[in-house]
N, C-alpha and C positions, 0 to 999 in steps of 0.2 A: 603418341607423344612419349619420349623417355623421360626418363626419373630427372635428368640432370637438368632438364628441361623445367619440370615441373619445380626443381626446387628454386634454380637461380628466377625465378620470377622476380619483378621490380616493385616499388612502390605502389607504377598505375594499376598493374594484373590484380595485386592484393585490397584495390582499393575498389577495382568492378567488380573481382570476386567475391570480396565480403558484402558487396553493397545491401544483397537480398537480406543476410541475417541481420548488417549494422540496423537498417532500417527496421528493419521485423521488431528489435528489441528495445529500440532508443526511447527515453522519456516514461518509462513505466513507472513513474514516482507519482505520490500525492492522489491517490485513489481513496478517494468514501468508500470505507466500506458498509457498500449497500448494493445488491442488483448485483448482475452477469459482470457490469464491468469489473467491479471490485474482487469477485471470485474469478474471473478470467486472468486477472491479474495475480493475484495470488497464486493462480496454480501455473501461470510462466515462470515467475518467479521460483519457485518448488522444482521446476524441469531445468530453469537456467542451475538451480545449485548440485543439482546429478549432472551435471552435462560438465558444471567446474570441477566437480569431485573424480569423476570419470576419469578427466579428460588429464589432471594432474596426476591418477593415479597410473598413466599409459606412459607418461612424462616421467616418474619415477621408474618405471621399470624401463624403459631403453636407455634411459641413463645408467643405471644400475648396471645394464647387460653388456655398453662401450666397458666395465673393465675389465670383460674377458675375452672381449672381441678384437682382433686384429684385423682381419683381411678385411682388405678394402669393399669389396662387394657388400658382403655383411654391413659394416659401419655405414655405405652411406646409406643400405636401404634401414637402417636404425632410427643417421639422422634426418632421415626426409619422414619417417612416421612419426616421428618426434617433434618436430616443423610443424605437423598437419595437427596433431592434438595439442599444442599449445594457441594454432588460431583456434580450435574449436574453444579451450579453455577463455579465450580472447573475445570470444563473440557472449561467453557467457557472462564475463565482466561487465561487457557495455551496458547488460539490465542493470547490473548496480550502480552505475559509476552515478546517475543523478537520483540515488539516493538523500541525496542531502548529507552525503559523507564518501570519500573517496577512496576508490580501490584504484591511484595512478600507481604504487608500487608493486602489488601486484600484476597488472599491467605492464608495468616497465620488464618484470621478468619474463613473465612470458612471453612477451615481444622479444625482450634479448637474447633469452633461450633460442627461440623460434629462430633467431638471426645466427645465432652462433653457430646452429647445428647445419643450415644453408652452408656457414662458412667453411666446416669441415667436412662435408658433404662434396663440396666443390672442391676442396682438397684432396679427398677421396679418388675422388673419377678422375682428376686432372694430373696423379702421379706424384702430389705434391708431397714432400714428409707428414706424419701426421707425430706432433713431437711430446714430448712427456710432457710441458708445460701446457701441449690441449687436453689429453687425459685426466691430468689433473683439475682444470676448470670443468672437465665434465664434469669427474667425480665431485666438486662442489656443487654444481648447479645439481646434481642428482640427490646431494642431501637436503639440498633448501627443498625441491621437491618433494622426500621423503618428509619430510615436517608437517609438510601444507597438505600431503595428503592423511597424517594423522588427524590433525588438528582438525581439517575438515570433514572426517568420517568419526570422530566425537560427537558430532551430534545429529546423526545422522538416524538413530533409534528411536527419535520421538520428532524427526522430522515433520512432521504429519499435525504436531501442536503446536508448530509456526505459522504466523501471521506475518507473510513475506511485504502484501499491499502496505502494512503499517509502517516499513521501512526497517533496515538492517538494525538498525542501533536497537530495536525492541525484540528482538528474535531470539539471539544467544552471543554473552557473553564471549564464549568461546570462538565461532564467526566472527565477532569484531577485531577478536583477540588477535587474529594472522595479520587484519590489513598494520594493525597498529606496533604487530612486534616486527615486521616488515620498516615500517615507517620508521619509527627508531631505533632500528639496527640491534634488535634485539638477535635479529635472525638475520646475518652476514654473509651472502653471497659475491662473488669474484667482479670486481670491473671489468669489464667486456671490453678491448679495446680491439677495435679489426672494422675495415671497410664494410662499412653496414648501414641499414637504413634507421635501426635503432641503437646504433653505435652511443656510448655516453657524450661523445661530443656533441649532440644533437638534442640533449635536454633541454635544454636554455635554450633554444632556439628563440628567435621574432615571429611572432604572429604580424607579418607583415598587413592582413588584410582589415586588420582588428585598427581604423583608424578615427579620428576624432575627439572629444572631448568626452568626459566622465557625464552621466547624466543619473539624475536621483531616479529612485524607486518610482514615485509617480509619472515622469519622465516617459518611463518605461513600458508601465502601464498603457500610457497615452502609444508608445510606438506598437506595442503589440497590436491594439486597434484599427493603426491603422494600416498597420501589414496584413491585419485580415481583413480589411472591408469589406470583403467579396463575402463575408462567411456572417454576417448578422452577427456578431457580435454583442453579447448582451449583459456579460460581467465578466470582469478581467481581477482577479487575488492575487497580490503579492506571496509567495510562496517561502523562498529562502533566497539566499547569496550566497554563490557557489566560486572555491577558486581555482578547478577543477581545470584544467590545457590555460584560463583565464578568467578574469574578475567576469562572471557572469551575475544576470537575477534571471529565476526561473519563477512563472508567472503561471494557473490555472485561468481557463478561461471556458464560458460558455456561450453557445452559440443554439442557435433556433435548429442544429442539426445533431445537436451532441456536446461533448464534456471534451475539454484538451489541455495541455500542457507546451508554455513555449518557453525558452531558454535564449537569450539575447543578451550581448556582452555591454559592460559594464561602460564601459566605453566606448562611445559612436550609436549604441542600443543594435548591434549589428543583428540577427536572427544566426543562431545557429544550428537550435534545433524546434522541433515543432511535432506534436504525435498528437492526433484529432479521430476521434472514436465518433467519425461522422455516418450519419444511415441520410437514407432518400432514396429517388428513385433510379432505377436504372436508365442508363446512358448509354450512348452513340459513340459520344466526342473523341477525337484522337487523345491518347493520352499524352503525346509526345507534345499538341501543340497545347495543352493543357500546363503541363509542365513549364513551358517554357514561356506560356501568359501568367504562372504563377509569379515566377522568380522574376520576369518581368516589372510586375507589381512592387518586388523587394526593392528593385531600382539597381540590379544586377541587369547591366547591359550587353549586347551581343553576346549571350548566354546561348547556345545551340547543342539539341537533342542531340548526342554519341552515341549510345546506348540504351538497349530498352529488355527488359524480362519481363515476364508474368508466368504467375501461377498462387492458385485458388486466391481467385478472383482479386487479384494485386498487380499492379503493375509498377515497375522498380525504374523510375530513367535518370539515367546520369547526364548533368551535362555538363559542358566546359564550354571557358570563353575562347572567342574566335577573333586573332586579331592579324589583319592583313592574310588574310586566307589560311593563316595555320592555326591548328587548335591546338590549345595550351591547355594540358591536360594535367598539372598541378593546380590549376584554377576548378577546381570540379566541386559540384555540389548533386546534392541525391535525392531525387522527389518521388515518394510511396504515392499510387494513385489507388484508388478501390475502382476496377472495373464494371464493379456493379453499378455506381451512383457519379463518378466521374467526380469527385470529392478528395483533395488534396490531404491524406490521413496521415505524414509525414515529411519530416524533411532535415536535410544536415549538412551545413556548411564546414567542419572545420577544415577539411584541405583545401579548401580557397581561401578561408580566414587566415589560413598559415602560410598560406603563399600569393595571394595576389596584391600585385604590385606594377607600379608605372615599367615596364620592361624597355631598353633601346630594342630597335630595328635592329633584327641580324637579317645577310642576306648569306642564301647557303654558297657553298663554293661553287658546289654539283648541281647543274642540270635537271628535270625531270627525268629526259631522257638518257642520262650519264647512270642515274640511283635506278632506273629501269634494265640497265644493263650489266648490272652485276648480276652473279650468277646465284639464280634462286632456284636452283635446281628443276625440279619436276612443277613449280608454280606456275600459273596461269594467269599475270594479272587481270584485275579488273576494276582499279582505280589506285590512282596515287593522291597525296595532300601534303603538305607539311604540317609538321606535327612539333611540338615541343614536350617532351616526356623529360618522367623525372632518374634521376641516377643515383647509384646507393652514394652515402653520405652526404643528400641534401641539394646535391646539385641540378641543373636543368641540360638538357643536349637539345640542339634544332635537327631535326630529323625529315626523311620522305616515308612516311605512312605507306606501305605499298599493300593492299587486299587485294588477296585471291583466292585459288580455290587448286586442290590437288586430288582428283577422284572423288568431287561430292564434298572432300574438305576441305573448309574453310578455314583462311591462314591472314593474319598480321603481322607483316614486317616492319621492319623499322631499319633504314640504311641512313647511316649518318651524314649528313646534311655537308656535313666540313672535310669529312677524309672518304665518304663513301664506302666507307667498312659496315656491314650485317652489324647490329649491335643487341637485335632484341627480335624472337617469334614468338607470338601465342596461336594459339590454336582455336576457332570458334567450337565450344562442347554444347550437346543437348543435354539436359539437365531436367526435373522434376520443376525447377524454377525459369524454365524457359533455355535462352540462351546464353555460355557465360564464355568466357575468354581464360583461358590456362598460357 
C-alpha cells in the first residue's frame, strides 16, 4: 500500500481502524480505589499520559522540521508521520475525555492537525503548490505543539505520585492547566479551513441520532437497567453529567459479574458508551451473533456484523445498519466482547448517535454489473453490495462495495453508485489485533 494511500483514508477506514484502541480505552473513569481493578486502571492511565506526551512531542518536531523542508517527497513523508502520531495522541485522550472534565480541545487539535497534514500531504504527491500561507499554519500548529509538549513533560519527574484512577482534576495542576489554557484561548492556534473531516465547519454539527425528550437522573438509572437485563443487574450510582460531543449522565453499575460504567444521553437516555470489568466462564458463542443480540436488546434494529478483530482474548465488532440491502456505514457502533466468557465488556455509539436518521431511498444509476466493469486492475472479485460511506466534510456517497483479493491480498473498493468513478481502496492488513482495513 502507498503512502498516498494510507493518508487520504476517510472517516470509515479511521473509524475501523481506531475501533481496537477506542474500545480498549473508553469509560476508564470512577474506579475505587481498591483491588487489581483500581491499580489496572491507574497504571493505563500512567501509559495513556507517555503515549500523549510522546506522541505530541513527534507532532512538535515534524512540525518544527516543515520549516526547512521543501521537496515534496520529504514533506509528505513528514506529514503522513505527523497524521499517524496525532491519532496515536488521539487514542490517548479518549482515556481522559470521561473524566468528569474535558479534553474536546485538545481533541479538536489534534484531530485538525491530523487533517491538515492529510491536506498537504495530498498536495504534496498531487503537484499541487504548497503556498507560504500553509508554512505558515504549520509553523503555528508546531508552536501550539511546542507548548503542550512542555507543559506536559512538567510533570512528568514525579509521575509515579499520581493517582490517575482518582481522576485528572486531583493529579497536577499543571495537566489541567493545557486543557484549560486551550479552552480559553489562552494558547491560540490557526483556524483550519480546507475540505476535511475535522474541518471547523463541522463543530456544531447535529447529533442526528441523539432523539427524544430530556429525562431525569432517575430516569436514567431505570434505563441503564434495563439495557442490561441480560447482565443481573444489582445497583446502578449516579456518577456526574457530562456535556462532553452532548448532554450526557454517566452512571456506575454492579452486576453478579463485575463492576462497570455506562454513559447515556441526556436526551432519549440513548447508551453511548458502556465498559463492564466482567469474568465467568469460558465460552463457545459466536461473537458476532452476540453482538448483534446485544445491540439488539438496545432496540437498534437491522444492526449487521461488518467487521470482526481479536486479540488477547477481545474480540472488537463493528456493526452498521442495513437498509434495503446496503449497509450505511455512518450508522456504526462498536461492541468489545471477551473471548474468554462471551460477556459484553464494552461498547460506543457515537457515529451512529451523530448520524442516524430517516434517509430517502436513493436508487444507483449503475448496475452491479456496469460498477463490476470498471477497471480494477489486477482484482479478482468476490462480492459486491451497496454501501453508503461517508465523505470528508460530513457528507454521505451511495456506493458498490466491490471485495477481492490480488495475490492472497485482500482489497475493498468502493465505485460510485452515481457516476461509476473508483472513489475509495483499503486494503485488508494482519495486525497483532487481528484484521484491520487501511
Amino acid at each position: 500500500m502507498n503512502r498516498s494511500a494510507a493518508i487520504s483514508v476517510t472517516v470509515i477506514t479511521a473509524l475501523l481502524l481506531i475501533a481496537v484502541a477506542v474500545l480498549a480505552a473508553l469509560l476508564g473513569v470512577y474506579v475505587k480505589d481498591n483491588g487489581s481493578y483500581a491499580r489496572a486502571a491507574n497504571s493505563e492511565y500512567t501509559q495513556a499520559y507517555y503515549q500523549l506526551k510522546d506522541s505530541f512531542t513527534n507532532v512538535q518536531t515534524n512540525l518544527s522540521k516543515a520549516r526547512v523542508v521543501r521537496g515534496r517527497e520529504m514533506l509528505s513523508e513528514l506529514m503522513l508521520d505527523t497524521a499517524v502520531c496525532c491519532e496515536s495522541a488521539g487514542d490517548a485522550l479518549y482515556k481522559f475525555a470521561y473524566s468528569g472534565y474535558s479534553t474536546a480541545a485538545m481533541t479538536k487539535y489534534a484531530n485538525q492537525v491530523a487533517d491538515y497534514c492529510s491536506y498537504i500531504h495530498n498536495k504534496a504527491v498531487s503537484g499541487d503548490k504548497i503556498t507560504d500561507t500553509d508554512y505558515s499554519t504549520l509553523n503555528k500548529l508546531s508552536d501550539v505543539a511546542a507548548k503542550l509538549q512542555e507543559m506536559l513533560g512538567g510533570i512528568g519527574d514525579d509521575i509515579t505520585n499520581y493517582r490517575f484512577s482518582e481522576g485528572l482534576d486531583k493529579i497536577s495542576d499543571e495537566f489541567s492547566g493545557i486543557m484549560s489554557d486551550i479552552q480559553d484561548g489562552s494558547i491560540e492556534y490557526p483556524s483550519l479551513i480546507y475540505d476535511g473531516p475535522f474541518s471547523d465547519g463541522l463543530d456544531e454539527r447535529e447529533a442526528k441520532g441523539v432523539t427524544g425528550e430530556d429525562i431525569s437522573i432517575e430516569q436514567g438509572a431505570e434505563k441503564v437497567r434495563q439495557m442490561l437485563s441480560d447482565m443481573n443487574v444489582t445497583q446502578v450510582d449516579f456518577v456526574a453529567e457530562n456535556t462532553y460531543h452532548f448532554p450526557t449522565y454517566l452512571y456506575s453499575f454492579k452486576t453478579d459479574k463485575g463492576d462497570g460504567d455506562a454513559q447515556i444521553t441526556k436526551r432519549g437516555g440513548h447508551l453511548v458508551l458502556l465498559s463492564h470489568n466482567c469474568s465467568g466462564e469460558k465460552t463457545t458463542d459466536s461473537v458476532r451473533a452476540k453482538a448483534e443480540e446485544f445491540v439488539a436488546r438496545l432496540g437498534l434494529k437491522n444492526m449487521k456484523a461488518v467487521w470482526e478483530a481479536e486479540g488477547e482474548g477481545l474480540a472488537y465488532v463493528n456493526l452498521c445498519l442495513e437498509e434495503d440491502g446496503a449497509i450505511i456505514y455512518p450508522d456504526m457502533v462498536k461492541v468489545k466482547i471477551s473471548t474468554e466468557t462471551g460477556c459484553v465488556v464494552g461498547y460506543e455509539a457515537l457515529s451512529y448517535l451523530y448520524n442516524h436518521t430517516d434517509r430517502a431511498a436513493s436508487m444507483p444509476a449503475i448496475s452491479e454489473e456496469e460498477a463490476l466493469s470498471a477497471d480494477l486492475g489486477e482484482l479478482e472479485p468476490d462480492g459486491i453490495r451497496l454501501a453508503i460511506i461517508p465523505t470528508d466534510g460530513g457528507g454521505e456517497r451511495l456506493a458498490y462495495e466491490i471485495y477481492g483479493t490480488v495475490n492472497d491480498l485482500a482489497f475493498f473498493v468502493y465505485i460510485d453508485a452515481e457516476t461509476g468513478r473508483e472513489v475509495k481502496v483499503m486494503q485488508v492488513i494482519d495486525s497483532d489485533q487481528g484484521k484491520l482495513l487501511l
